[in-house]
C-alpha positions, 0 to 999 in steps of 0.5 A, a space after each residue: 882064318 881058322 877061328 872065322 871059318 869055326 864061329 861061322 860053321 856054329 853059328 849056322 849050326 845054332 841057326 838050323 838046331 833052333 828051327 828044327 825045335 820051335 816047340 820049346 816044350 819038345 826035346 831036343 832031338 837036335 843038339 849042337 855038336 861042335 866041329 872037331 878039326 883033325 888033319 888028313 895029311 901033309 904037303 912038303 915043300 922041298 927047296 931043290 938046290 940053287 947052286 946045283 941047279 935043281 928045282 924045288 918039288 911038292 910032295 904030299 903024305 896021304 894019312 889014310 894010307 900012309 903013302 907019300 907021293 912025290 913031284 905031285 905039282 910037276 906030274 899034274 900040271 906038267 911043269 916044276 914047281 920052280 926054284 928055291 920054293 922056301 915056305 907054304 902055307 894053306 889058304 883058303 882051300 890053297 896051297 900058296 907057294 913062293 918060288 924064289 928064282 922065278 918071282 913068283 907065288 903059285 895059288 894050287 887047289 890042295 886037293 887037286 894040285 892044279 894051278 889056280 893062279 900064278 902071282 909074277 912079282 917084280 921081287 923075289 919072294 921068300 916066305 908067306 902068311 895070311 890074314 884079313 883076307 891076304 896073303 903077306 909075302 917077304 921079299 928079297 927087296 926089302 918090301 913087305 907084299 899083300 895081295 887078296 886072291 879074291 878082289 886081285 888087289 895088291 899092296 906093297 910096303 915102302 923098304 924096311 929091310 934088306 933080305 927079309 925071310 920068315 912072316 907071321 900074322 898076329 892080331 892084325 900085325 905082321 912081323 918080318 925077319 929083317 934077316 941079312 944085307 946083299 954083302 951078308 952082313 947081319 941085321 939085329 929087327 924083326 919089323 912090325 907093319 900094319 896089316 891092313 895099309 904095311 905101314 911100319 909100326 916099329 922095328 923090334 930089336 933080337 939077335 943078328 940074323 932072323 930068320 924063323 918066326 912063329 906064333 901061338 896066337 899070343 905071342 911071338 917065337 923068333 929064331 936069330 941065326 947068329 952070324 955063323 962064328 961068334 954068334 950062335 943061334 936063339 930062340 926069343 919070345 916077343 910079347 904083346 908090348 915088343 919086348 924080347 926075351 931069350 928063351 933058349 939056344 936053338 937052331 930050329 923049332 916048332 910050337 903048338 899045345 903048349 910045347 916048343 920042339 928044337 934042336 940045338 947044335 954044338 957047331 951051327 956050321 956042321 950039324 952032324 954031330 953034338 946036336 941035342 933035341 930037347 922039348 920045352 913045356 911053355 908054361 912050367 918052363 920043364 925042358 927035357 930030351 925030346 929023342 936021341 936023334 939016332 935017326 937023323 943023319 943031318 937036320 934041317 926043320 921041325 913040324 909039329 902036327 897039333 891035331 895028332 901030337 905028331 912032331 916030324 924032323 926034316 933031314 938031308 942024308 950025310 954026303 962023303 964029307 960029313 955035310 947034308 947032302 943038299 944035292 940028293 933026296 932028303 926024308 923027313 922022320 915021324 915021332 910021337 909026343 914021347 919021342 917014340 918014331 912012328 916012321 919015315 919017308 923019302 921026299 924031295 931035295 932040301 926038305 923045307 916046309 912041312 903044311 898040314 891038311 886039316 877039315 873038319 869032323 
């Protein structure tokens, strides 16, 4: 969508350069200058606590000010954001946010925060992507859902899975994480569908438990959870032709300008000590220590802000047993390319997904 919107704005900058210069003799007083994208400031999905019965929140870093607001999306429209909210991404002017336990996806104007729409589906949704016009949501019913908030028209996938989690959309493809099956256990696919009508065009074989997936616009980054005990977390490359390879061990990452950030645990199940958080170069395969995580009491996700090489890490706080705190506020800490912290902030409970606005100079 992004590379549309830019070939779009330059073709309308050609457009009015050449008939501001129709003596060709005559210089050029009105030279094409390319749009400079650069990112103003980050939306958090915070996810709550379902088992403690506390709802999901919006929160949103204003980089100007370097203020962060919280429980924007309740104060504006005067209602919660909804249960388990788990992923966001921006479209069209949008911030499209699934909430798990109500079933629905929630359409708000990113300036705003007011609802535009509100999307109720018959299964619970999870994460979303967007290509083509649609937005793609995976759901807890094994169904792959399009809809195009322009034309209203809604398509669904037959099954393909169990509990499908992360989404991503790459040349016209979409790859889900077959994640886990209602008795938990494990599934070894992520699935590629369609875009345009979600048929099946094939299941591509990782590692037990998919649960992160991400592009670069080439190629596919998928983290497999593992099973919690035998098996431990990793991150694989998917390419073009669906072959996988093994990257690296990892529990969480981001990709962007040619570097993966992740953090890789000794023990998966307890994330609050022996983790170490490394930095991979993609295309000379150098991989380094990134920061010593002294500020990071228990790590959740990683984002990474492209436009400004900011890299933030999302962390719950220690509870008295040496666990994440999933019941308190959470904060998510600032970093440059260097590993130098920049700052931190205080957000919601369970600090989830990390969306950055961007507009063009």
């Amino acid at each position: 969508m992004k590379t549309s919107k830019l070939l779009f704005l330059l073709a309308s900058l050609t457009f009015i350069c050449s008939c501001n210069n129709d003596d060709e003799s005559a210089p050029n007083t009105n030279p094409i200058i390319d749009p400079i994208i650069v990112s103003t400031g980050m939306y958090v999905v915070n996810e709550g606590n379902f088992y403690a019965g506390i709802d999901g929140s919006l929160s949103y870093l204003d980089y100007a000010s370097n203020n962060l607001s919280n429980k924007v999306f309740q104060q504006i429209n005067g209602k919660s954001l909804g249960g388990t909210p788990d992923d966001g991404i921006i479209f069209k002017n949008m911030l499209v946010i699934p909430a798990t336990d109500e079933k629905i996806v929630w359409f708000i104007d990113a300036q705003t925060f007011k609802i535009i729409e509100q999307l109720s589906l018959s299964f619970q949704p999870r994460y979303v992507t967007a290509g083509m016009d649609c937005v793609y949501i995976s759901t807890y019913n094994g169904r792959v859902i399009s809809y195009n908030p322009d034309t209203k028209e809604t398509k669904t996938s037959d099954v393909i899975g169990a509990c499908l989690e992360d989404i991503v959309f790459l040349n016209d493809f979409i790859y889900v994480c077959n994640s886990f099956n209602p008795d938990y256990t494990y599934n070894t696919n992520v699935v590629k569908l369609k875009a345009s009508d979600l048929s099946k065009v094939a299941d591509i074989n990782v590692v037990c438990n998919p649960t992160q997936i991400e592009t670069d616009g080439n190629v596919v980054y998928v983290l497999s959870s593992g099973d919690y005990y035998n098996i431990t977390p990793i991150i694989q490359l998917i390419d073009a032709n669906d072959n996988v390879k093994k990257i690296c061990s990892g529990c969480s990452f981001t990709i962007g300008n040619g570097m993966l950030f992740y953090y890789v645990a000794s023990d998966a199940l307890n994330l609050s000590s022996g983790i170490s958080y490394k930095a991979l170069n993609l295309t000379t395969a150098e991989e380094y220590e990134f920061i010593d995580g002294k500020d990071i009491e228990y790590p959740d996700r990683i984002a990474f802000d492209s436009y400004n090489n900011f890299i933030y890490f999302s962390s719950f706080h220690l509870s008295e047993y040496g666990y994440g705190d999933y019941n308190s506020p959470g904060y998510i800490v600032k970093y440059d390319m260097n590993g130098k912290k920049l700052d931190s902030y205080n957000v919601g409970a369970g600090p989830k997904t990390m969306i950055f606005k961007t507009s063009y100079q």
